[in-house]
C-alpha positions as CSV (number, residue, x, y, z in Angstrom):
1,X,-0.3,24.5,35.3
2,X,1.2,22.2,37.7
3,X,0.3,22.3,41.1
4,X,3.3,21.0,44.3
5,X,2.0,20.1,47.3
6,X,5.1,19.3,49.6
7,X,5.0,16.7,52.3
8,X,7.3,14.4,54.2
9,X,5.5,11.4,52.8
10,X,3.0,11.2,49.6
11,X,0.3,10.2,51.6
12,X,-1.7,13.1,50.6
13,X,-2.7,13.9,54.4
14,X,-6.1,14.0,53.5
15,X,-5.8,16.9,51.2
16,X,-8.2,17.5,48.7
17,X,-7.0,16.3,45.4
18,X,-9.6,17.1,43.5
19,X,-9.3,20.8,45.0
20,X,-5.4,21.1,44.1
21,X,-6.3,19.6,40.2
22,X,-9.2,21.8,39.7
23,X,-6.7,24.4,40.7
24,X,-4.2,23.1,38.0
25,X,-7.0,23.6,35.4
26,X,-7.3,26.5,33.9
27,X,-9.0,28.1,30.5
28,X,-10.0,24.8,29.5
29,X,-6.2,23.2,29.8
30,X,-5.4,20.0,31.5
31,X,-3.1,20.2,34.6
32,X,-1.2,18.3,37.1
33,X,-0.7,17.4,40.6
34,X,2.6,17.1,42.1
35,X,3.4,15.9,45.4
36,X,7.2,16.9,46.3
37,X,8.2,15.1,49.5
38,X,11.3,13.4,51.2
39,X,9.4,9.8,51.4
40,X,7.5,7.9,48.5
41,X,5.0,5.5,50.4
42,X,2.6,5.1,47.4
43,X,0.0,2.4,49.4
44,X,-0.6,5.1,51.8
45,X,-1.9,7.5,48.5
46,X,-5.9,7.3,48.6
47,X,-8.4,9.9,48.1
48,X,-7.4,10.6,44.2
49,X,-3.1,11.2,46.0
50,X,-2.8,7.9,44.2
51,X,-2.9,9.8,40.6
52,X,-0.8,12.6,41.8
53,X,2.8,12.5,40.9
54,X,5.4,12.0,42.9
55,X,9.1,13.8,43.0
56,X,11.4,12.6,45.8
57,X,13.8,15.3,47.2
58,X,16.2,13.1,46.4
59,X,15.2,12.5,42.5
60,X,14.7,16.5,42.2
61,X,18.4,16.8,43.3
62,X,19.6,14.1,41.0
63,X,20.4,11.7,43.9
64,X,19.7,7.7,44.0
65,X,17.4,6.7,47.1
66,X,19.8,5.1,49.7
């Protein structure tokens, strides 16, 4: 199971990571954290963000970063 948070930046905001991937984990299956937002800013991802992936609106949509 994946689980998409959705922010303007992957900073996290000081969500709970470890909440969303327990989440994501379910009858004993491994799972996933996505963080869907409009910025990537990956030194601002702490608190576990940093193993979260990250999808760009502009990746999901199939365009380049300008």
């Amino acid at each position: 199971m994946i689980v998409v948070e959705n922010y303007f930046t992957s900073d996290g905001h000081g969500h709970n990571y470890d909440g969303y991937l327990g989440l994501s984990q379910r009858d004993g299956r491994r799972g996933a954290v996505v963080l869907l937002c409009a910025d990537e800013d990956s030194p601002l991802q702490a608190a576990g963000q940093e193993n979260a992936s990250v999808v760009t609106y502009g990746r999901l949509l199939g365009q380049a970063a300008g």
